[in-house]
C-alpha positions as semicolon CSV with decimal commas, in nm:
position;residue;x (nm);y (nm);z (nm)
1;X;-0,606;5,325;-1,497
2;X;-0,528;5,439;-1,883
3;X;-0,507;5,796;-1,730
4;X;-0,237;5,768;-1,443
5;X;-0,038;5,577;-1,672
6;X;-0,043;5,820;-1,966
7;X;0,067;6,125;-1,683
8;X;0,320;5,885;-1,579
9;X;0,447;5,848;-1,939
10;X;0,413;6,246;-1,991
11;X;0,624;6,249;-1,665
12;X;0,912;6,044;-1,764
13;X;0,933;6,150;-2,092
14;X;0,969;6,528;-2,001
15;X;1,213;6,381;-1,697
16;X;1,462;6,217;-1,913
17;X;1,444;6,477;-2,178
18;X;1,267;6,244;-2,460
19;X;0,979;6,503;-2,561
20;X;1,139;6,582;-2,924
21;X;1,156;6,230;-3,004
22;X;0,866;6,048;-2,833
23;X;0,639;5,989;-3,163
24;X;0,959;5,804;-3,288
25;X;1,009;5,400;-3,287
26;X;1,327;5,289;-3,070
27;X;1,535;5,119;-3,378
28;X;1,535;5,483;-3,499
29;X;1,672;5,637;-3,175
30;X;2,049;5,730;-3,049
31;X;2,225;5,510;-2,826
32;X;2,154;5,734;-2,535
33;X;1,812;5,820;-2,584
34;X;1,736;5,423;-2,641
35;X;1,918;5,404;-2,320
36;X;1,694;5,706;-2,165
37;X;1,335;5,563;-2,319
38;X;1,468;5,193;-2,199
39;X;1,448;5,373;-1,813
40;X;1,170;5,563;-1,904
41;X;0,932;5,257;-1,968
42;X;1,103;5,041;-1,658
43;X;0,970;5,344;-1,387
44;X;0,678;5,429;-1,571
45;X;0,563;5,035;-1,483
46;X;0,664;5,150;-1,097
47;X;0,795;4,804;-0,994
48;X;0,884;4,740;-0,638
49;X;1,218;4,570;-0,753
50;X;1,449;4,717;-1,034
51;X;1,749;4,513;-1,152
52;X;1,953;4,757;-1,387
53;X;2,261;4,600;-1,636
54;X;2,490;4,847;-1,767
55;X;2,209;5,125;-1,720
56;X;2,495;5,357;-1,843
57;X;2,673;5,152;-2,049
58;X;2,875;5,356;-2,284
59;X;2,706;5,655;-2,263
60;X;2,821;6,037;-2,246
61;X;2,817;6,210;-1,955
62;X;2,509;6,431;-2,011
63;X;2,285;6,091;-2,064
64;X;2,452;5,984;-1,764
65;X;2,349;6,231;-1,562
66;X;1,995;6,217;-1,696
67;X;1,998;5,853;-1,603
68;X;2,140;5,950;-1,234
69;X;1,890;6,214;-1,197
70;X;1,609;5,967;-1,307
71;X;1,734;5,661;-1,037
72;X;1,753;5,905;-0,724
73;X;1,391;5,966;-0,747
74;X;1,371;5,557;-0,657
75;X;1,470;5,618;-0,334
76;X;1,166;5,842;-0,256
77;X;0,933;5,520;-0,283
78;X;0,945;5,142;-0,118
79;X;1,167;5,015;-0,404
80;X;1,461;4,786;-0,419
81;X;1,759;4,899;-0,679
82;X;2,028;4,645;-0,812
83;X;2,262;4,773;-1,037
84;X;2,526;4,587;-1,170
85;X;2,762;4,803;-1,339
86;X;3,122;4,910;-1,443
87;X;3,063;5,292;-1,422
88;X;3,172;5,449;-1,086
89;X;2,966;5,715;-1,138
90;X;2,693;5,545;-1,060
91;X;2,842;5,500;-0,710
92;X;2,663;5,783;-0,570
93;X;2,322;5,620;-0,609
94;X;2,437;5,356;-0,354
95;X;2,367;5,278;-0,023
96;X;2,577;4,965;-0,080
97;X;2,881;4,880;-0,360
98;X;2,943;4,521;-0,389
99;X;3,291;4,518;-0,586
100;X;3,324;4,144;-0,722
101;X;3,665;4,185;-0,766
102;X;3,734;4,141;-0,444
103;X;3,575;3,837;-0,428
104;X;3,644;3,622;-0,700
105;X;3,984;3,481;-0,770
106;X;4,190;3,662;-1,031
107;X;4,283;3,434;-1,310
108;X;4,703;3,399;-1,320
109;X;4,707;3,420;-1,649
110;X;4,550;3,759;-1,696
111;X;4,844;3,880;-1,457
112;X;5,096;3,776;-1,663
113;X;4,923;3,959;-1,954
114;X;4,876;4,251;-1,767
Protein backbone atom coordinates (compact mmCIF):
# COMPACT_ATOMS: atom_id res chain seq x y z
CA UNK A 1 0.00 0.00 0.00
CA UNK A 2 1.08 3.78 -1.16
CA UNK A 3 0.65 4.63 2.61
CA UNK A 4 3.01 2.07 4.49
CA UNK A 5 5.48 2.77 1.99
CA UNK A 6 5.47 6.58 2.24
CA UNK A 7 5.83 6.04 6.50
CA UNK A 8 8.51 3.74 5.60
CA UNK A 9 10.22 6.42 3.46
CA UNK A 10 9.45 9.18 6.30
CA UNK A 11 11.14 6.50 8.55
CA UNK A 12 14.36 6.04 6.84
CA UNK A 13 14.81 9.32 5.84
CA UNK A 14 14.58 10.78 9.45
CA UNK A 15 16.82 7.40 10.43
CA UNK A 16 19.73 8.15 8.31
CA UNK A 17 19.53 11.81 8.84
CA UNK A 18 18.42 12.78 5.06
CA UNK A 19 15.37 15.18 6.06
CA UNK A 20 17.27 18.54 4.89
CA UNK A 21 17.97 17.14 1.64
CA UNK A 22 15.15 14.75 0.67
CA UNK A 23 13.38 17.14 -2.09
CA UNK A 24 16.91 16.99 -3.74
CA UNK A 25 17.91 14.62 -6.89
CA UNK A 26 20.93 12.14 -5.99
CA UNK A 27 23.55 13.60 -8.76
CA UNK A 28 23.24 16.71 -6.54
CA UNK A 29 24.00 14.95 -3.21
CA UNK A 30 27.46 14.39 -1.10
CA UNK A 31 29.20 11.26 -1.29
CA UNK A 32 27.88 10.23 2.06
CA UNK A 33 24.46 11.20 1.88
CA UNK A 34 24.29 9.36 -1.76
CA UNK A 35 25.73 6.60 0.23
CA UNK A 36 22.95 7.15 3.16
CA UNK A 37 19.78 7.65 0.52
CA UNK A 38 21.42 4.48 -1.54
CA UNK A 39 20.54 2.41 2.09
CA UNK A 40 17.67 4.32 2.61
CA UNK A 41 15.79 3.10 -0.62
CA UNK A 42 17.38 -0.72 -0.28
CA UNK A 43 15.37 -1.11 3.47
CA UNK A 44 12.60 0.94 2.61
CA UNK A 45 11.87 -2.05 -0.24
CA UNK A 46 12.26 -4.54 3.06
CA UNK A 47 13.87 -7.42 1.10
CA UNK A 48 14.40 -10.71 2.78
CA UNK A 49 18.05 -10.84 1.32
CA UNK A 50 20.46 -7.75 1.29
CA UNK A 51 23.82 -8.05 -0.51
CA UNK A 52 25.79 -4.76 0.45
CA UNK A 53 29.32 -3.72 -1.71
CA UNK A 54 31.42 -1.27 -0.08
CA UNK A 55 28.24 0.04 1.93
CA UNK A 56 30.91 2.33 3.58
CA UNK A 57 33.16 2.77 1.06
CA UNK A 58 35.17 5.82 1.69
CA UNK A 59 33.10 7.43 3.92
CA UNK A 60 33.73 9.50 7.28
CA UNK A 61 33.13 8.15 10.32
CA UNK A 62 29.89 9.97 11.25
CA UNK A 63 28.17 8.45 7.84
CA UNK A 64 29.60 5.37 8.98
CA UNK A 65 28.04 5.19 11.95
CA UNK A 66 24.72 6.27 10.46
CA UNK A 67 25.11 3.39 8.07
CA UNK A 68 25.95 0.92 11.21
CA UNK A 69 23.11 2.22 13.11
CA UNK A 70 20.79 1.74 10.02
CA UNK A 71 22.09 -2.27 9.33
CA UNK A 72 21.60 -3.39 13.11
CA UNK A 73 17.98 -2.77 12.85
CA UNK A 74 18.19 -5.88 10.04
CA UNK A 75 18.72 -8.17 12.56
CA UNK A 76 15.35 -7.43 14.28
CA UNK A 77 13.49 -9.04 11.15
CA UNK A 78 13.89 -12.59 9.09
CA UNK A 79 16.58 -11.06 6.80
CA UNK A 80 19.78 -12.33 5.39
CA UNK A 81 22.87 -9.63 5.31
CA UNK A 82 26.00 -10.09 2.97
CA UNK A 83 28.41 -7.57 3.11
CA UNK A 84 31.40 -7.63 1.31
CA UNK A 85 33.65 -5.05 2.48
CA UNK A 86 37.18 -3.67 3.36
CA UNK A 87 36.09 -1.59 6.43
CA UNK A 88 36.57 -3.42 9.80
CA UNK A 89 34.27 -1.41 11.29
CA UNK A 90 31.70 -2.97 9.90
CA UNK A 91 32.82 -6.11 11.80
CA UNK A 92 30.54 -5.55 14.57
CA UNK A 93 27.43 -6.11 12.45
CA UNK A 94 28.60 -9.75 12.00
CA UNK A 95 27.62 -12.88 13.14
CA UNK A 96 30.14 -14.28 10.67
CA UNK A 97 33.58 -12.57 8.90
CA UNK A 98 34.68 -14.44 5.96
CA UNK A 99 38.34 -12.94 5.41
CA UNK A 100 39.30 -14.03 1.69
CA UNK A 101 42.65 -13.51 2.34
CA UNK A 102 43.01 -16.39 3.96
CA UNK A 103 41.81 -18.26 1.34
CA UNK A 104 43.08 -17.33 -1.82
CA UNK A 105 46.69 -17.66 -2.77
CA UNK A 106 48.79 -14.52 -2.47
CA UNK A 107 50.33 -13.61 -5.73
CA UNK A 108 54.52 -13.82 -5.35
CA UNK A 109 54.92 -11.03 -7.06
CA UNK A 110 53.00 -8.64 -4.88
CA UNK A 111 55.46 -9.93 -2.04
CA UNK A 112 58.32 -8.92 -3.63
CA UNK A 113 56.72 -5.45 -4.12
CA UNK A 114 55.67 -5.26 -0.79
Amino acid sequence: KRRRINERIDCWVHRLGLQPVADRKAGSLSGGQQQRAAIARTMIKQAEVLLLDEPTSGLDDLNTRLIIHALEGIAERACICLICTHDRRLETLTHEVVDFNQFLPVEGHLLALA
